[in-house]
C-alpha positions as CSV (number, residue, x, y, z in Angstrom):
1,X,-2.5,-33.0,19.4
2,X,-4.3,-35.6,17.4
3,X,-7.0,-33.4,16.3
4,X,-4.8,-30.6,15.5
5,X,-2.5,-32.9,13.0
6,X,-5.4,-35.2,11.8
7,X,-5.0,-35.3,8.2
8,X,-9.1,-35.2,7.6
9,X,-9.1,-31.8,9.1
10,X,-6.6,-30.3,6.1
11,X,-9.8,-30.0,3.9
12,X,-11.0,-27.1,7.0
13,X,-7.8,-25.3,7.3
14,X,-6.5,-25.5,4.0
15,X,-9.9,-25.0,1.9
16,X,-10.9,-20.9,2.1
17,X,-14.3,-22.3,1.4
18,X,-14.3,-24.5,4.5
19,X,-12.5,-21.7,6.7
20,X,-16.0,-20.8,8.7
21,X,-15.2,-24.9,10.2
22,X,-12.6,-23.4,12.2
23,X,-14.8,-20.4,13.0
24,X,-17.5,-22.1,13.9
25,X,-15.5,-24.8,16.2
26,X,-13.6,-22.4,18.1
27,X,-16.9,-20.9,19.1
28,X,-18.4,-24.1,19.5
29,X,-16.2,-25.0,21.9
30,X,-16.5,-21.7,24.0
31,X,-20.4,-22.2,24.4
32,X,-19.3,-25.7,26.1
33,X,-16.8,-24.6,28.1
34,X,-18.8,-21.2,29.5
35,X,-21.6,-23.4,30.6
36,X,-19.6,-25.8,32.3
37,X,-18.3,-23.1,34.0
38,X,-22.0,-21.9,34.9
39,X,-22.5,-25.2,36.4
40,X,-19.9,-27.0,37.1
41,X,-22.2,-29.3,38.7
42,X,-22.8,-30.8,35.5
43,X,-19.2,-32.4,35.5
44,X,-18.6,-32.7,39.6
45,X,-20.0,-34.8,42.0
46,X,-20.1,-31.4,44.2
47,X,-20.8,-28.3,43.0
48,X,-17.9,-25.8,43.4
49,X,-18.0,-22.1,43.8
50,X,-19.7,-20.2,41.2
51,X,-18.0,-17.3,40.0
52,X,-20.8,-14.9,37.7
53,X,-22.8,-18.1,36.9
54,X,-25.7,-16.3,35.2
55,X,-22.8,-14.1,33.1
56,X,-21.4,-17.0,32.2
57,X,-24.5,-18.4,30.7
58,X,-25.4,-15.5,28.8
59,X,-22.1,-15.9,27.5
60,X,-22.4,-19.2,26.3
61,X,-26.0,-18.5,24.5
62,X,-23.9,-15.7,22.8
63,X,-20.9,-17.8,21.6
64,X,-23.5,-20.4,20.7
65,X,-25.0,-17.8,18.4
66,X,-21.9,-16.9,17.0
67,X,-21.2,-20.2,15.9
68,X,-24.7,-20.9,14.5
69,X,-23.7,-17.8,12.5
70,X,-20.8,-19.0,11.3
71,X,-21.7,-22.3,10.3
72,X,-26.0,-24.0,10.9
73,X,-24.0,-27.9,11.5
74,X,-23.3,-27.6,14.7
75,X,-27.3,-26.9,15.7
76,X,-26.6,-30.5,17.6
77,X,-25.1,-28.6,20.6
78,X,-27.7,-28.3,22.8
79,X,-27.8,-32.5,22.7
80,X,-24.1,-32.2,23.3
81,X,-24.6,-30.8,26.4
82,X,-27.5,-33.0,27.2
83,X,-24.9,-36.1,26.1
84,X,-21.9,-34.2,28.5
85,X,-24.6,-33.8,31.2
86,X,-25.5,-37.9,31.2
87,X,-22.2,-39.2,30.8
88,X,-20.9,-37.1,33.9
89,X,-24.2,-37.7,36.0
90,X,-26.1,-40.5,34.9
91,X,-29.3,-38.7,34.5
92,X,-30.8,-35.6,33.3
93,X,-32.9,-33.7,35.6
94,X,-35.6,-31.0,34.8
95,X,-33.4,-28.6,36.0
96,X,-31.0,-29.0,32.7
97,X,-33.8,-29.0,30.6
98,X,-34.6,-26.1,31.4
99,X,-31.3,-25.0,31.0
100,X,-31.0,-26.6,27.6
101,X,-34.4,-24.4,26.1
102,X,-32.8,-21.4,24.9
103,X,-30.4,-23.6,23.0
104,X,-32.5,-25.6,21.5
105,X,-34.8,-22.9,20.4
106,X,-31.6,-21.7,18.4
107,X,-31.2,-24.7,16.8
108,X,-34.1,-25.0,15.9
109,X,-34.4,-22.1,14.1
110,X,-31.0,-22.0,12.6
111,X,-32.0,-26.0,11.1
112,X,-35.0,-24.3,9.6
113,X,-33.6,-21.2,8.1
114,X,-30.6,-23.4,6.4
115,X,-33.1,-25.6,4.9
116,X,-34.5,-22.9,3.4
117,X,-31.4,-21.6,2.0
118,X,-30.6,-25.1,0.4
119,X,-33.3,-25.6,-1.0
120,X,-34.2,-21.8,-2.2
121,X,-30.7,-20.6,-3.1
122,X,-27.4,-23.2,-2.4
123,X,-29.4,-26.3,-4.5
124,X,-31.1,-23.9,-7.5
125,X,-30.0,-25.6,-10.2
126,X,-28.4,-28.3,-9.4
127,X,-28.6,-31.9,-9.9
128,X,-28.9,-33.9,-6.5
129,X,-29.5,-37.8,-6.8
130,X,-32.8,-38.6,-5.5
131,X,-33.1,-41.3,-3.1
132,X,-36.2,-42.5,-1.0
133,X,-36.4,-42.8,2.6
134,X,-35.4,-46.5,2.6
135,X,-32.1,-45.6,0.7
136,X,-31.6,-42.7,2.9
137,X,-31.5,-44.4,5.9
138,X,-29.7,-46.9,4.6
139,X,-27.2,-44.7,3.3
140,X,-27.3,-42.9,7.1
141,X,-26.0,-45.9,8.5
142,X,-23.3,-45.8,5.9
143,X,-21.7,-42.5,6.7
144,X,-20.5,-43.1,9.8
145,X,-18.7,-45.8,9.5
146,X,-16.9,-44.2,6.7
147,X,-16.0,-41.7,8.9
148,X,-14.8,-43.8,11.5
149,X,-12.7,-45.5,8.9
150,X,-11.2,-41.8,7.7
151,X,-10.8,-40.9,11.5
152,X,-8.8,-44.3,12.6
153,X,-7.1,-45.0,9.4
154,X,-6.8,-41.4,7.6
155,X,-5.8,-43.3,4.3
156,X,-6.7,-42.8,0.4
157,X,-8.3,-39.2,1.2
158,X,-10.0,-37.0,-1.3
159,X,-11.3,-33.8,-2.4
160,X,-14.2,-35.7,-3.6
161,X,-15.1,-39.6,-3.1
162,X,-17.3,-41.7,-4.8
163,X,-20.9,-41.7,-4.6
164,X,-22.6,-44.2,-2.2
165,X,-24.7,-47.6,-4.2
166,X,-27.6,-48.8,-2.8
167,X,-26.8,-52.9,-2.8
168,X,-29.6,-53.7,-2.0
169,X,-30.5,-55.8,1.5
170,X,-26.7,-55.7,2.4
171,X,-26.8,-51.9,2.4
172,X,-29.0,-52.0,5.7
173,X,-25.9,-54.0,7.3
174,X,-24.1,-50.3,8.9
175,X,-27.2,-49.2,10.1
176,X,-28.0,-52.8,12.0
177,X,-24.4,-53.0,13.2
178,X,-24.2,-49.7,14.6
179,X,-27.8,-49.9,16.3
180,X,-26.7,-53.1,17.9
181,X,-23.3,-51.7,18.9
182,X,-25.0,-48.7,20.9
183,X,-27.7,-51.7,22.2
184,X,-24.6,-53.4,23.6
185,X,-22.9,-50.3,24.9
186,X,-26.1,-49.1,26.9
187,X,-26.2,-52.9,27.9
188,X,-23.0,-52.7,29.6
189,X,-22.4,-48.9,30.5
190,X,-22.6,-50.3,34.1
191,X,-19.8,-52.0,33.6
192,X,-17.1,-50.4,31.3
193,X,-18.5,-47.4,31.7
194,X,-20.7,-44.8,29.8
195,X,-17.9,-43.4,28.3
196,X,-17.8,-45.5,25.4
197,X,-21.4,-45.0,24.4
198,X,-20.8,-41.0,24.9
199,X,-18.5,-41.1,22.4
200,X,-20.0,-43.1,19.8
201,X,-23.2,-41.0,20.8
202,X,-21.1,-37.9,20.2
203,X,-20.1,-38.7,17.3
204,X,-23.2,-39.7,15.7
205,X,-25.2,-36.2,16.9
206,X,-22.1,-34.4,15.5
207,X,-22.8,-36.3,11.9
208,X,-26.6,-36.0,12.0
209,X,-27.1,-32.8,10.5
210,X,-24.8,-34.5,7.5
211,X,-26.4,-37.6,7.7
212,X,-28.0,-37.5,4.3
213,X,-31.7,-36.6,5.6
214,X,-31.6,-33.6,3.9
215,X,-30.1,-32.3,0.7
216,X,-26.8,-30.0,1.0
217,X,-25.4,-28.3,-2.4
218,X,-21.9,-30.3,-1.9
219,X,-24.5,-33.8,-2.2
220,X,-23.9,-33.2,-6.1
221,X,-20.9,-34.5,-5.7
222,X,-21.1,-36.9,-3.2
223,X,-22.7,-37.4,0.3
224,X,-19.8,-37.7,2.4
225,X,-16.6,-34.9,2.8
226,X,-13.8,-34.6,5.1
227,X,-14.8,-31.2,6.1
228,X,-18.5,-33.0,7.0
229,X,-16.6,-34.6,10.2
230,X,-14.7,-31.6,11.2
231,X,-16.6,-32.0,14.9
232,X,-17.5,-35.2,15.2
233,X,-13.7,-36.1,15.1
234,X,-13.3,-34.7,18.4
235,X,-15.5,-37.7,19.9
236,X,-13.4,-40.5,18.1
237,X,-10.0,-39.0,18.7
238,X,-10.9,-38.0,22.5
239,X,-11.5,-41.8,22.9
240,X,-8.5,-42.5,21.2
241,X,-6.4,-40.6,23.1
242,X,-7.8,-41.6,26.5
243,X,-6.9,-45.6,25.2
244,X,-4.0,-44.6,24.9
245,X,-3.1,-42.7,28.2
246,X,-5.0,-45.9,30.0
247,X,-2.5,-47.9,27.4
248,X,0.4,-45.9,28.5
249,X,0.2,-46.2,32.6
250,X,-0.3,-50.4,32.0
251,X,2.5,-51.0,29.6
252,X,4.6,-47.3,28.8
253,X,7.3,-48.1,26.3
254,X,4.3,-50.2,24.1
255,X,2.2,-46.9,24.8
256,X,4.8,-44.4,23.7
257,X,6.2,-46.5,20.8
258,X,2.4,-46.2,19.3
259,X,1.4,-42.9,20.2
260,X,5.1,-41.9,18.6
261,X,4.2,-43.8,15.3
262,X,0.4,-42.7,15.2
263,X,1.6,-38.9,15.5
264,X,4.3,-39.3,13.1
265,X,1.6,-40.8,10.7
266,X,-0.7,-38.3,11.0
267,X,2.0,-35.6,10.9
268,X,3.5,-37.1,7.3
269,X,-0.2,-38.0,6.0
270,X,-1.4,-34.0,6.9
271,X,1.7,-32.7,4.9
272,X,1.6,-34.6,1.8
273,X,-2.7,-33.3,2.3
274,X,-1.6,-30.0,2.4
275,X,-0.2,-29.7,-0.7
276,X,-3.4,-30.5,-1.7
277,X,-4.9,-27.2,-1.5
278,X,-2.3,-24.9,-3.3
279,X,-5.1,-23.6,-5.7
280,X,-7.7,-24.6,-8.0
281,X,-5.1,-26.6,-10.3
282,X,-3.9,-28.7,-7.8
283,X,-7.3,-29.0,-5.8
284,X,-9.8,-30.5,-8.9
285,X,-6.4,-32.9,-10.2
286,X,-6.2,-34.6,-7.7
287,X,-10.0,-34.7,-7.4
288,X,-9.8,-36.6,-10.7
289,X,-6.8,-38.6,-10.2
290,X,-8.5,-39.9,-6.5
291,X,-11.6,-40.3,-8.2
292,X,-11.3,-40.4,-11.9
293,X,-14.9,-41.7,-12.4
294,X,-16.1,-38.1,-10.5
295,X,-18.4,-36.0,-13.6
296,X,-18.1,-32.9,-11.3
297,X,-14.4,-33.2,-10.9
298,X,-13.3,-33.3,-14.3
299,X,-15.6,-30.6,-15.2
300,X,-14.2,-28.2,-12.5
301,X,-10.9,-29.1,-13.8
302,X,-11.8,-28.1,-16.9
303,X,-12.7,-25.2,-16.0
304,X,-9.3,-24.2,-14.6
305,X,-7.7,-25.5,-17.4
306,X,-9.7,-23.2,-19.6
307,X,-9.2,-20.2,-17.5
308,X,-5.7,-20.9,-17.7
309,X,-6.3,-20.9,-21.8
310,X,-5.4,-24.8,-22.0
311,X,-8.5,-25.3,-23.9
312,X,-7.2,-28.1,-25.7
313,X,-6.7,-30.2,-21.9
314,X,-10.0,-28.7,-20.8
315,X,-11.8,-30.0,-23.7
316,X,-11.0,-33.0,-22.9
317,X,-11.8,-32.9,-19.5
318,X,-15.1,-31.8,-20.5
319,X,-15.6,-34.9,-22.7
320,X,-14.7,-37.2,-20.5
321,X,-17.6,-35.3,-17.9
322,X,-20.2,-35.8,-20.8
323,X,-19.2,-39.6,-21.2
324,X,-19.6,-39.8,-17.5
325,X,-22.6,-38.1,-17.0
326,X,-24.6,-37.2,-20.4
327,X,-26.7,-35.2,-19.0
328,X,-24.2,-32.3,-17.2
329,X,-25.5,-29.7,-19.0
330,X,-22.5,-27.0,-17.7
331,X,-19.8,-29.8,-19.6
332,X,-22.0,-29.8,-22.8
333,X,-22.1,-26.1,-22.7
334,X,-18.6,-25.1,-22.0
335,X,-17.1,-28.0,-24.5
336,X,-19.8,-26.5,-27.1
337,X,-18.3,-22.8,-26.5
338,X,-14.7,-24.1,-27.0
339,X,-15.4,-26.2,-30.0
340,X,-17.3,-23.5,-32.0
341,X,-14.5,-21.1,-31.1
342,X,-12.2,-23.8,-32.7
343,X,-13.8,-24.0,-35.8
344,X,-15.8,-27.3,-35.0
345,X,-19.1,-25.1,-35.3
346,X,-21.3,-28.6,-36.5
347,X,-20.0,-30.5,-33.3
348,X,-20.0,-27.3,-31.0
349,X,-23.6,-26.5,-31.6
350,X,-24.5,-30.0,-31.6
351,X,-23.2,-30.0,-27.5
352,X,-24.4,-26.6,-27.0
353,X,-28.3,-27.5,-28.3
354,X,-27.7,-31.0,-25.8
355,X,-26.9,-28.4,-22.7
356,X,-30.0,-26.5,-23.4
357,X,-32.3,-29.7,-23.9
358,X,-30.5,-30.8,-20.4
359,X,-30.9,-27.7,-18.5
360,X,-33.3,-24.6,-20.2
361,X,-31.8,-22.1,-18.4
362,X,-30.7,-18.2,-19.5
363,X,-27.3,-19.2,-20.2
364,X,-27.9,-22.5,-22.4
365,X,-30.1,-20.1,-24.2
366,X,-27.6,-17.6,-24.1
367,X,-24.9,-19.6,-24.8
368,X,-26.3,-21.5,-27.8
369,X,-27.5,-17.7,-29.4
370,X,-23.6,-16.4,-29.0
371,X,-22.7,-19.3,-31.5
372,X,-25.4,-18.8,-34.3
373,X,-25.7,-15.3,-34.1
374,X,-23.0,-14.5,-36.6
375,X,-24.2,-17.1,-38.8
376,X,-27.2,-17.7,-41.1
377,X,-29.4,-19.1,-38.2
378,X,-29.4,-15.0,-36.8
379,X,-32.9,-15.2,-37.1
380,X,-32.9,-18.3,-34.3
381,X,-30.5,-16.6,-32.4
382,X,-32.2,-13.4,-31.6
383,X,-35.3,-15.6,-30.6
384,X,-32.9,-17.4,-28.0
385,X,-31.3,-14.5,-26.6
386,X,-35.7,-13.1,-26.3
387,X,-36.0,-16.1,-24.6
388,X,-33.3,-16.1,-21.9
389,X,-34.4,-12.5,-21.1
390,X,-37.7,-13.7,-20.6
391,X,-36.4,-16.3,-18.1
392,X,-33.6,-13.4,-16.3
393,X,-35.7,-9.9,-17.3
394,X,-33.0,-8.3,-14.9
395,X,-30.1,-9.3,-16.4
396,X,-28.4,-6.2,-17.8
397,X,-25.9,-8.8,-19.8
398,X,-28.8,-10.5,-21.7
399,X,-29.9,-6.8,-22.5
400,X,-27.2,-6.0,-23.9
401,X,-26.2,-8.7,-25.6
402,X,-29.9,-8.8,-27.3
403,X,-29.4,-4.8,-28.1
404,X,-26.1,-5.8,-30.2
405,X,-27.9,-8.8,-31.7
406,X,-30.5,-6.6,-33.0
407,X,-28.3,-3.9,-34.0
408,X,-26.0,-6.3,-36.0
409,X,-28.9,-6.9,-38.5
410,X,-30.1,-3.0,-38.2
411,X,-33.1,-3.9,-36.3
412,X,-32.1,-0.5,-34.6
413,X,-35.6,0.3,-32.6
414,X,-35.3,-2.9,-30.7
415,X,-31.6,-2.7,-30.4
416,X,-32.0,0.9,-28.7
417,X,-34.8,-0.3,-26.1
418,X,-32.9,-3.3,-25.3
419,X,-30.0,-1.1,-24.6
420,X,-31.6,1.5,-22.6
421,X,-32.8,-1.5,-20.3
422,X,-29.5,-2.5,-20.0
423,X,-28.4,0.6,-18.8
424,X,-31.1,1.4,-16.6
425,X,-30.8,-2.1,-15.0
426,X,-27.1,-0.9,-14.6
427,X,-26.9,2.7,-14.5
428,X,-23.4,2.6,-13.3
429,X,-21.8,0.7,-15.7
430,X,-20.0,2.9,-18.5
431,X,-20.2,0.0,-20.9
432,X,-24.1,-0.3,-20.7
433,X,-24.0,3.3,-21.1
434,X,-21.8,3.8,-24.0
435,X,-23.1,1.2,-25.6
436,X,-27.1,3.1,-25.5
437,X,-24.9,6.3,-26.3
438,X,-23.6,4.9,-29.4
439,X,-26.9,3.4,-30.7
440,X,-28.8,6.8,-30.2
441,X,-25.8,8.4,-31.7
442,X,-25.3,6.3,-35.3
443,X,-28.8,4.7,-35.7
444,X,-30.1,6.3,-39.6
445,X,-33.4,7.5,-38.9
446,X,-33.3,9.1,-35.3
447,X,-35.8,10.8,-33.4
448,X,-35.3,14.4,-32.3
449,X,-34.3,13.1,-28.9
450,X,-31.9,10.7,-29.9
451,X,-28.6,13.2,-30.4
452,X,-29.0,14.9,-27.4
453,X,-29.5,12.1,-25.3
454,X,-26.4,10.1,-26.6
455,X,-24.3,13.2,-25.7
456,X,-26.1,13.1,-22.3
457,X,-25.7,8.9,-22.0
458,X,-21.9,9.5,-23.4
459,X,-20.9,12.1,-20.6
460,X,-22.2,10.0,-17.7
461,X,-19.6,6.9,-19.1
462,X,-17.1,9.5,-19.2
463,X,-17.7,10.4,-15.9
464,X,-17.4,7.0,-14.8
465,X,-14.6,6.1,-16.6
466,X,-13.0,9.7,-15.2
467,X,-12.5,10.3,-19.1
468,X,-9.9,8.2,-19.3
469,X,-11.1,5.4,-21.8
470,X,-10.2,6.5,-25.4
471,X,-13.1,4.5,-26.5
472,X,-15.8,6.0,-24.3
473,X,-14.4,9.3,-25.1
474,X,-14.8,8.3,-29.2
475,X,-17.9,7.6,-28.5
476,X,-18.8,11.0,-26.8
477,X,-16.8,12.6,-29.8
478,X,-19.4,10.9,-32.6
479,X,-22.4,12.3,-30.1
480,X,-21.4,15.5,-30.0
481,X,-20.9,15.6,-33.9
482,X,-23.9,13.7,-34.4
483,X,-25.8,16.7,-32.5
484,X,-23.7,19.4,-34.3
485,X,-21.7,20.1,-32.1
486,X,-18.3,20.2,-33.7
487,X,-16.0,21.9,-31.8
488,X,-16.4,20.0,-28.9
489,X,-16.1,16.8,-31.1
490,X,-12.7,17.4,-32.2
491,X,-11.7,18.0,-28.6
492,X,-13.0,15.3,-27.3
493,X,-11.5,13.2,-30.4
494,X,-8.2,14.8,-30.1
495,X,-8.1,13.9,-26.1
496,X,-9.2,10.5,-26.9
497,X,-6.6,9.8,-29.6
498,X,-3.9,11.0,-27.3
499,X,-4.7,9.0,-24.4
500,X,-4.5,5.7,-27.0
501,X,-1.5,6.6,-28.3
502,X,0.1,6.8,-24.7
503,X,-1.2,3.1,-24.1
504,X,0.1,0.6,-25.6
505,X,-3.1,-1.5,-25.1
506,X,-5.4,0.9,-26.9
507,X,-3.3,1.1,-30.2
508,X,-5.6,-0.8,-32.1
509,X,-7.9,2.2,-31.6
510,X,-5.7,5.0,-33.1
511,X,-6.8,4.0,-36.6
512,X,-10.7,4.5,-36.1
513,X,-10.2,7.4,-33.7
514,X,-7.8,9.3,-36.5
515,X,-10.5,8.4,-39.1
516,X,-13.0,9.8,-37.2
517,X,-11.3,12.6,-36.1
518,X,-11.0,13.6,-40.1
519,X,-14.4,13.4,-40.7
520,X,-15.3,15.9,-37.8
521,X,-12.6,18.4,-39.7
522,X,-14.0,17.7,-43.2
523,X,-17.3,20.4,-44.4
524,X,-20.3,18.5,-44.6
525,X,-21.7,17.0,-47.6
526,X,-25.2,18.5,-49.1
């Protein structure tokens, strides 16, 4: 019940993003509870009867793999078992070991493929602070005691939390305490009992693979989550509950007056969580009003905010990211975009030419073109936009964008063989295609094979588009005319004008296509 209602565990259920927690858990816990059912020797004193035991170890490999599958952190399994094995037993024979291979061999290449991915794919790009070993481990002893703190007193929580500082000496202090509270528990298992100590040591496997050792994507924006302790809660909150069963048979009313205030707690704290994770809005503002001082936050808010078209509230989200961190690159770019569309092109530019410095990417070089192509700087522009297809030369986008670049300023041979890239990088796409169909179609000085292939480009977005875009169809109307073939021009015109005038969204497009549609009907000029 405790675990179920825990008020750290809303940021699992109620985050999609986290939802492969609960995946992963629920086969998590069916690998344990298959191989205890292998060998139940593990937990009794005497082995019962054994019921399919070699089934029902083959089953708990598989749900193991399942749960790797769903989600690498819980590769500390196999030590689980080890942990479950010594705290029943008081030793670990060969025997389990041997049991234990297969698992580990799992893990260890599950741990291996996700660092990988981190590193290759979930951390390109990104900004992770860079700490030495020294910090790290200091920082390592850290973590858990803020968990512990979360799990016991589920208070102040938040989407995001501050960032750990390294003070110095005084930073080592977690790490020391909680090496000489395990010394202590070892010292006295004898006596209270290894329980204690296979909690803690619980715990602490569960949190290793979040530790901090090794760099995770979500470490940008800070090194601790609520979703990070998704297991390991089961090791405090098992202990916790016991205390209070063993509280309960010594002094019942005391036991049932706390256990009825600590569920009511959690029950209230878990609501008012809940709410939490409506959507987007509601998930990155309270991200910035639990931790104002968060760069990430208030840039993900603005984001929202500017999806939502408040781009006067997401501006200033976005300012208030650059004054916290000068050098987030996606704030300068986004609050450049929004102030050049404003009309503050000097200040716009200015942020947009600080993202690129920050962070040379396609899209600062992109982004940064899109503002000075319409201006007198074109000439800088195009050289951008050749730039960021250098750096993504698949990109149909940056094709396509440099195609309309150079066909604004009638540099109409490039403007065609950027287009054509575009649409052979995306040869389903009716917009890459129309666009190549439209080039070859109105360039001024075409080749023989120009005409003909904008009819054939042309037909292929109709196609796609199931000749049902007015636009796509105006531009197969222009093709055919272009390559003298008339009559099926004014069809094609005629069909497209008809479909915009049926939709309200496409009126804008009546004008063009009825001027177009005249000059197919007038003679032509000599």
């Amino acid at each position: 019940l405790l675990f179920a209602i825990h008020p750290v565990n809303v940021m699992s259920v109620g985050w999609i993003s986290e939802r492969k927690n609960t995946l992963s858990l629920l086969l998590y816990l069916a690998s344990i509870r298959t191989y205890l059912a292998a060998f139940p020797d593990t937990l009794l004193p005497q082995p019962h009867a054994r019921n399919h035991p070699r089934i029902l170890y083959a089953l708990s490999i598989f749900f193991f793999l399942l749960a790797l599958l769903s989600k690498s952190s819980i590769i500390m399994l196999p030590l689980i078992l080890l942990l479950l094995t010594w705290q029943q037993r008081g030793q670990i024979t060969r025997r389990t070991l041997l049991r234990i291979t297969p698992f580990l061999f799992a893990s260890a290449i599950s741990a291996l493929v996700t660092i990988w991915f981190q590193h290759h794919r979930a951390m390109a790009g990104l900004s992770i602070p860079h700490l030495g070993f020294p910090a790290r481990l200091a920082r390592a002893g850290w973590i858990p005691f803020f968990y512990l703190s979360k799990a016991l007193c589920p208070i102040q929580l938040s989407p995001i939390y501050p960032p750990w500082r390294d003070h110095g000496l005084i930073s080592y202090l977690p790490a020391f305490t909680l090496l000489l509270t395990l010394f202590i528990l070892w010292r006295t298992r004898n006596r209270i009992g290894r329980a204690p100590l296979a909690a803690l040591l619980y715990f602490l496997l569960s949190l290793a693979p979040v530790a901090g050792f090794i760099d995770m994507a979500f470490m940008q924006y800070s090194p601790v989550s609520d979703h990070f302790q998704y297991v390991a809660l089961i090791g405090i909150l098992t202990f916790l509950a016991a205390s209070l069963t063993h509280l309960k048979h010594r002094h019942p009313r005391t036991g049932n007056l706390i256990t009825l205030l600590l569920v009511s707690f959690f029950s209230f704290t878990a609501y008012t969580q809940a709410h939490i994770y409506h959507d987007e809005h509601s998930f990155w503002q309270a991200a910035v009003s639990r931790n104002p001082a968060s760069p990430q936050a208030q840039y993900n808010l603005g984001t929202v905010l500017q999806s939502e078209g408040q781009n006067d509230q997401a501006i200033a989200c976005y300012r208030r990211a650059t004054t916290l961190d000068p050098h987030c690159a996606d704030a300068h770019s986004n609050l450049g975009l929004l102030l050049t569309r404003a009309g503050s092109f000097p200040e716009g530019t200015a942020e947009l030419r600080q993202a690129l410095a920050d962070k040379p990417d396609a899209t600062a070089y992109r982004n940064l073109s899109l503002a000075l192509i319409t201006t007198p700087q074109w000439q800088e522009a195009i050289s951008l936009l050749e730039h960021a297809v250098h750096l993504e030369p698949n990109d149909s986008e940056l094709h396509s964008l440099l195609g309309a670049a150079y066909s604004s300023h009638s540099l109409y041979p490039q403007a065609i063989s950027e287009a054509r890239q575009s649409a052979n990088l995306s040869p389903k796409n009716p917009t890459r295609l129309n666009d190549l169909a439209w080039l070859l179609a109105t360039q001024p000085t075409p080749l023989p094979s120009d005409r003909p292939q904008a009819v054939q480009y042309a037909q292929q977005a109709c196609l796609l588009t199931h000749y049902q875009d007015p636009a796509i169809l105006d531009t197969l109307a222009v093709a055919y005319h272009a390559n003298g073939q008339t009559p099926e021009a004014l069809t094609t015109e005629s069909q497209a004008l008809t479909l915009a005038q049926s939709n309200p969204s496409q009126h804008p497009l009546i004008q063009e296509l009825t001027t177009h549609l005249n000059q197919f009907r007038s003679p032509p000029s000599h």
